[in-house]
N, C-alpha and C positions, 0 to 999 in steps of 0.2 A: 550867790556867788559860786556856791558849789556844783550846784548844776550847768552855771556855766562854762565852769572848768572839765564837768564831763562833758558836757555834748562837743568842746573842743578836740577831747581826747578819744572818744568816737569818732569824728569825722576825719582825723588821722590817724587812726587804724584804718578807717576805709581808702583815705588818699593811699596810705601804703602799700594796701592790699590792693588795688586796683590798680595803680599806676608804676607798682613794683612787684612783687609778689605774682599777681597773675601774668602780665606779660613775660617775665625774665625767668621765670622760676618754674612755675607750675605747668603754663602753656607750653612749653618744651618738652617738660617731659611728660608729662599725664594729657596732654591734647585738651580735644575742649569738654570732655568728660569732667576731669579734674578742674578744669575752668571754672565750670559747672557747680559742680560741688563745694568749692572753694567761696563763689558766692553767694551759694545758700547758707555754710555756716556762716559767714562773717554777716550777713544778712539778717539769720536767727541771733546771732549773740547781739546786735545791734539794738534789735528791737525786743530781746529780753531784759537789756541793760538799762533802756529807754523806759521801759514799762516798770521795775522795778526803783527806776531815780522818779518818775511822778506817781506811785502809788500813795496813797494816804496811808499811815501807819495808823494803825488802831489806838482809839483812846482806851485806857482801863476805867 
């Protein structure tokens, strides 16, 4: 159930960033450099968050 409450809470962070954040905010002032940019973190934090909720935790 947990994982499904994150991968909810990733996909809106992205819905935000993409459909708010980049067009209203970022693409105004920073162009499509910052566009850019903007996609690859939300992009890398996505799939750091992603890999770290299905890693296997080591048995002792």
């Amino acid at each position: 159930m947990q994982k499904i409450i994150r991968l909810c809470l990733i996909g809106s962070l992205h819905a935000t960033c993409y459909l708010w954040l980049i067009p209203r905010v970022i693409l105004p002032r920073f162009g499509s450099t910052g566009s850019k940019v903007a996609v690859a973190c939300v992009v890398t934090l996505s799939l750091i968050l992603v890999t770290l909720m299905f890693r296997k935790k080591k048995q002792p």
